[in-house]
C-alpha positions in Angstrom: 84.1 123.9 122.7 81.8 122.4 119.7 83.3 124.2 117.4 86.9 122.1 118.3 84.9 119.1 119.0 83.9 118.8 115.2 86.9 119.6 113.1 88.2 116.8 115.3 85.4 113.8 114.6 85.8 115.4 111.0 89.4 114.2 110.7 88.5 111.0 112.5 85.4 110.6 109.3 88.0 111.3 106.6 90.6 108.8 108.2 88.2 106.1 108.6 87.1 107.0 104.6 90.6 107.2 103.9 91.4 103.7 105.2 88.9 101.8 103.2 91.2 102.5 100.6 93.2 99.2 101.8 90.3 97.0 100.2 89.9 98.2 97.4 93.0 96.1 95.2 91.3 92.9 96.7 87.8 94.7 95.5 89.6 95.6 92.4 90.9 92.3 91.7 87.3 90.2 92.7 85.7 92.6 89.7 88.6 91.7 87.3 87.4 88.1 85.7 83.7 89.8 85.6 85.0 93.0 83.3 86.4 90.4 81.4 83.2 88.7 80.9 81.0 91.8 80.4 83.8 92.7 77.3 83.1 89.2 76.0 79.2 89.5 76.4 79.6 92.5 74.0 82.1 91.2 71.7 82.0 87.7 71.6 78.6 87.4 70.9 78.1 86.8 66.8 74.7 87.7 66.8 75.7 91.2 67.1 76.5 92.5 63.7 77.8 95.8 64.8 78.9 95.9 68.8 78.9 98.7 70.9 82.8 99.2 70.2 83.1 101.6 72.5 81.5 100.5 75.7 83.6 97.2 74.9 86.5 98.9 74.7 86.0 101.1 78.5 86.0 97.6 79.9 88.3 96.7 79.0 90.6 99.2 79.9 88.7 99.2 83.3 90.5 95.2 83.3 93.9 96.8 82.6 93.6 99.6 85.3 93.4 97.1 87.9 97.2 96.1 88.1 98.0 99.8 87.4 95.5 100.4 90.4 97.8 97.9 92.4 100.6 100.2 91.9 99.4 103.3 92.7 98.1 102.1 96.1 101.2 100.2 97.2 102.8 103.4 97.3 100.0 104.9 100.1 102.6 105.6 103.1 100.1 105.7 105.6 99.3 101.9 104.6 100.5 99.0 107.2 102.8 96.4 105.3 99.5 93.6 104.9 97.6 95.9 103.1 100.4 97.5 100.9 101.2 93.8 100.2 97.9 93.0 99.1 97.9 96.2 96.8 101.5 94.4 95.6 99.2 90.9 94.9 96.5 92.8 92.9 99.2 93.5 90.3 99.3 89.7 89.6 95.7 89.5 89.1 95.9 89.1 85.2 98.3 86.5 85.1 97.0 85.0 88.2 93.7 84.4 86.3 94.8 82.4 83.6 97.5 80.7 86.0 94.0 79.5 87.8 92.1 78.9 84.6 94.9 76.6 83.1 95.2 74.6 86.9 91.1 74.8 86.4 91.1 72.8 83.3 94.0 70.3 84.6 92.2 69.0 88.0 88.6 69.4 85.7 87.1 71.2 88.4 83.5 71.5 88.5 83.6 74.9 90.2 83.6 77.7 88.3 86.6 79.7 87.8 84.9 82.9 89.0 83.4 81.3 92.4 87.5 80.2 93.4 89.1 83.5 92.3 86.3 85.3 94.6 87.4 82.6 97.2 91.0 83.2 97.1 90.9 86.8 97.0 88.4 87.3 99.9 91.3 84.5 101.7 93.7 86.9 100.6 92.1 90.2 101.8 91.1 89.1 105.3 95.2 87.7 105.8 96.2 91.3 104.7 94.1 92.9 107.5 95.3 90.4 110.3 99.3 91.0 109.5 99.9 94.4 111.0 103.0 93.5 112.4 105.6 96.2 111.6 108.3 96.3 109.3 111.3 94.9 111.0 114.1 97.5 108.9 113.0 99.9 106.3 115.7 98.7 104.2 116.4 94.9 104.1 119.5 93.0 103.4 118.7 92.0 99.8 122.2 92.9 98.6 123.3 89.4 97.7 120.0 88.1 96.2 120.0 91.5 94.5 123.1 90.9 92.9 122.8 87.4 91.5 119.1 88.1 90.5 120.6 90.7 88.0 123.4 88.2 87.1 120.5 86.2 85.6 118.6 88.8 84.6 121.5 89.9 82.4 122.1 86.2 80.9 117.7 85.6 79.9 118.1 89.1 78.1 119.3 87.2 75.3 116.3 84.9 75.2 113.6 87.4 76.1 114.7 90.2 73.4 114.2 87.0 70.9 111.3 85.9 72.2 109.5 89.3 72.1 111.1 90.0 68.8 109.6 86.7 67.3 106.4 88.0 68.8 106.8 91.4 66.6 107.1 89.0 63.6 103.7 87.9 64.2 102.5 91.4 62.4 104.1 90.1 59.1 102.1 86.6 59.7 102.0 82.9 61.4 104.2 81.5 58.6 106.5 84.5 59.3 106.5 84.0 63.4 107.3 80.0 63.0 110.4 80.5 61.0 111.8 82.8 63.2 110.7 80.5 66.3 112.0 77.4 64.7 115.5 79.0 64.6 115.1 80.0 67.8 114.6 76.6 68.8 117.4 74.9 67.5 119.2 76.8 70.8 116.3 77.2 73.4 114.7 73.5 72.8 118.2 71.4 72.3 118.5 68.7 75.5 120.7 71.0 76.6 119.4 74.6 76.0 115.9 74.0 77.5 116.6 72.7 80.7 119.0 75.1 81.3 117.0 77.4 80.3 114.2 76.3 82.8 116.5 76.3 85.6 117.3 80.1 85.3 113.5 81.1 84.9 113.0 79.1 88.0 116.0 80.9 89.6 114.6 84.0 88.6 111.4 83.5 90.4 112.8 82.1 93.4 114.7 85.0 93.6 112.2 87.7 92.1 109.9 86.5 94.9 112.3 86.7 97.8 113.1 90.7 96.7 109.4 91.2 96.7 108.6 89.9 99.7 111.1 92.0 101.8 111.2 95.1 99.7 107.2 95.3 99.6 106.6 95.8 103.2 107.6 99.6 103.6 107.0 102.5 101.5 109.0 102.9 98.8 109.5 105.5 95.7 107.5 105.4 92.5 110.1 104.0 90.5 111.1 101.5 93.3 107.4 100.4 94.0 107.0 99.8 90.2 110.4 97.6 90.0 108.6 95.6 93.0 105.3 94.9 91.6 106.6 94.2 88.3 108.8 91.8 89.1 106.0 90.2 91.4 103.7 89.9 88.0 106.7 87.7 86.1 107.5 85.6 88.8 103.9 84.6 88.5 103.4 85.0 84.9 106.9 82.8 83.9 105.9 80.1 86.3 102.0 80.2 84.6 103.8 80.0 81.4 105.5 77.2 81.9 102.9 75.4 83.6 100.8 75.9 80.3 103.7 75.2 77.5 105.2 72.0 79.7 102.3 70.4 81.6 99.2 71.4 80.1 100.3 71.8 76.7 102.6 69.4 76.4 101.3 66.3 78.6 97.9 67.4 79.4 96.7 68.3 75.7 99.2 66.5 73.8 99.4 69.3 71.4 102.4 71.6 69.5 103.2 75.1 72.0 102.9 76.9 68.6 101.0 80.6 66.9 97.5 78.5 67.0 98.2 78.1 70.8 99.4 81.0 71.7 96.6 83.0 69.9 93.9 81.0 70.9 93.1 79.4 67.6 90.9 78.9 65.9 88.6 81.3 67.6 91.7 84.0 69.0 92.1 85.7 71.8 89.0 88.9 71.4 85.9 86.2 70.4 86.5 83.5 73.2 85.2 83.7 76.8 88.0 81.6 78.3 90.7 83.1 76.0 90.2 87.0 76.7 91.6 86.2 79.8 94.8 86.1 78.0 94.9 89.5 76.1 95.7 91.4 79.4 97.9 88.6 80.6 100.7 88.8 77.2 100.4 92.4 77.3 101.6 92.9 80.3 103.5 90.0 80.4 105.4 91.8 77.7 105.1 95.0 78.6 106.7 94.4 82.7 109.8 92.1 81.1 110.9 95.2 79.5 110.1 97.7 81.9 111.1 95.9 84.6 114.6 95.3 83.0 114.4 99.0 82.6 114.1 99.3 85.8 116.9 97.2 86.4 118.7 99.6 84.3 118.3 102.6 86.2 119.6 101.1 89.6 122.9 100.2 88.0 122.9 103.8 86.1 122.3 105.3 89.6 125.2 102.8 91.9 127.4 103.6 89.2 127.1 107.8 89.9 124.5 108.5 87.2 122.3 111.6 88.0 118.9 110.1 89.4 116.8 112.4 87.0 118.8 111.7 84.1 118.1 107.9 85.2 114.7 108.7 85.6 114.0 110.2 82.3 115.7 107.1 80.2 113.3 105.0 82.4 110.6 106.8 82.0 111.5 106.5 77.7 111.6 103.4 78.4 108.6 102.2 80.0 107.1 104.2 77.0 109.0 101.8 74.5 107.9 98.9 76.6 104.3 100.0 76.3 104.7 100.7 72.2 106.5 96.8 71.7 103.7 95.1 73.7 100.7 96.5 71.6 102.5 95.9 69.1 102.8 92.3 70.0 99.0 91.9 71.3 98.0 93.6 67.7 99.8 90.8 65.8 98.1 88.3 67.8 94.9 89.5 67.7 95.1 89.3 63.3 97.0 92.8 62.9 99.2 92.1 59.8 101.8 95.2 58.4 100.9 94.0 54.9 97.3 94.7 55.3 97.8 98.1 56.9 99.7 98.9 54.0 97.4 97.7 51.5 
């Protein structure tokens, strides 16, 4: 009888072991503003002549894991729908940094930025355990919002491969990047192009959001999961962008949305403590716009009688290309220049 007795209380062990696994994006997360200010002990401190490089460099790539982290634990199909959503809101935690940073600096809060981000993701953790309700379909009636989501989708391509592609232009230089950006702005600043333009990145979160509420309950396929948390990251990340360019920017600050802001200057984005926060943030920033519209892409291959692992394999080349174009971008802005490389 003992020896059945154990193999059971075993099982019972490794479940219970198993099912701390549902804390660890909020743990994840918690750690994610302190990895960024362990790189910046290394790095940013100029009395160091020669850093330890490499140590800096693990941590940071520790910080980067922990959205990729998010990912890989929303797919879990033993997980109830709270904690695969809280895996989901781990993905954001980049973006969701600065977003609190920038709101930080706005209401001058006394607190520190670290002491609120503990705050909300310990809120955010203990709501995750309490919502075990389950899933009410497995698939949910997202047809129409899916549809006029990628209507828009379709229409901001035009601004985001420009906007990324001005980005790239920041490996030739600034003076480069602004000539480029101030054609672009003839179109995407004119009375009427900007608010238009606003309006469709607001639709586009509004819409984002709803999708990734009701598809992020249930388990879902790789690719699927990945379209999900993506899109969860830009809806944040567009509506943080905006809130720096056209309130703190703009009315707060009082100062030009141009390369010396976006970068950080004069210090940059690697030497700052405040501003390393928003390394990870463009990267991926960069790097989920494109994958995520490659994501895109493979649904409407797929609906329209595509082979799913041909469809997979051009996402998959894809995601590649995404990750290539964003360090390419976060090399420009961190002083990369083509012309010194080939000097």
């Amino acid at each position: 009888m003992e020896a059945f007795v154990r193999p059971q209380n075993h099982r019972r062990v490794l479940q219970k072991r198993f099912d701390c696994l549902t804390l660890v994006p909020a743990a994840a997360a918690i750690c994610y503003p302190f990895l960024l200010n362990a790189f910046h002990a290394i790095v940013g401190t100029q009395a160091r002549s020669r850093p330890p490089l490499a140590t800096a460099t693990f941590i940071l790539v520790i910080a980067f894991v922990v959205p990729f982290l998010g990912i890989a634990l929303a797919c879990r199909p033993k997980s109830n729908h709270g904690s695969r959503r809280l895996a989901y809101a781990s993905v954001v935690s980049p973006t969701l940094y600065v977003f609190l940073g920038v709101v930080q600096a706005l209401i001058k809060s006394p607190v520190p930025d670290e002491v609120v981000w503990c705050a909300i993701w310990l809120a955010i953790a203990i709501w995750s355990q309490s919502a075990r309700d389950p899933v009410a379909a497995a698939v949910p009636a997202v047809g129409g919002w899916r549809f006029v989501h990628g209507v828009t989708a379709a229409v901001l391509c035009l601004y985001v491969v420009f906007h990324l592609t001005n980005h790239l232009f920041g490996l030739v230089g600034q003076d480069a990047h602004a000539a480029v950006m101030k054609i672009g702005r003839v179109v995407y600043r004119s009375v009427v192009g900007e608010p238009l333009l606003v309006a469709a990145m607001l639709f586009q979160i509004k819409t984002g959001l709803v999708l990734a509420w009701r598809w992020s309950g249930a388990v879902r396929d790789f690719q699927r999961t990945y379209q999900v948390a993506s899109g969860a990251y830009l809806s944040l990340f567009i509506l943080g962008h905006m809130n720096s360019v056209f309130v703190y920017a703009r009315r707060f600050l009082g100062i030009p949305t141009d390369w010396n802001f976006a970068i950080g200057a004069p210090t940059g984005l690697i030497h700052d403590a405040w501003n390393i926060r928003l390394l990870p943030h463009y990267a991926l920033g960069a790097f989920f716009v494109l994958s995520h519209l490659a994501s895109g892409l493979r649904v409407v291959l797929i609906a329209h009688g595509v082979d799913q692992r041909n469809a997979d394999r051009l996402w998959g080349v894809c995601v590649a290309m995404s990750a290539i174009v964003a360090a390419a971008i976060i090399a420009g802005m961190c002083g990369v220049r083509i012309g010194a490389l080939d000097s």
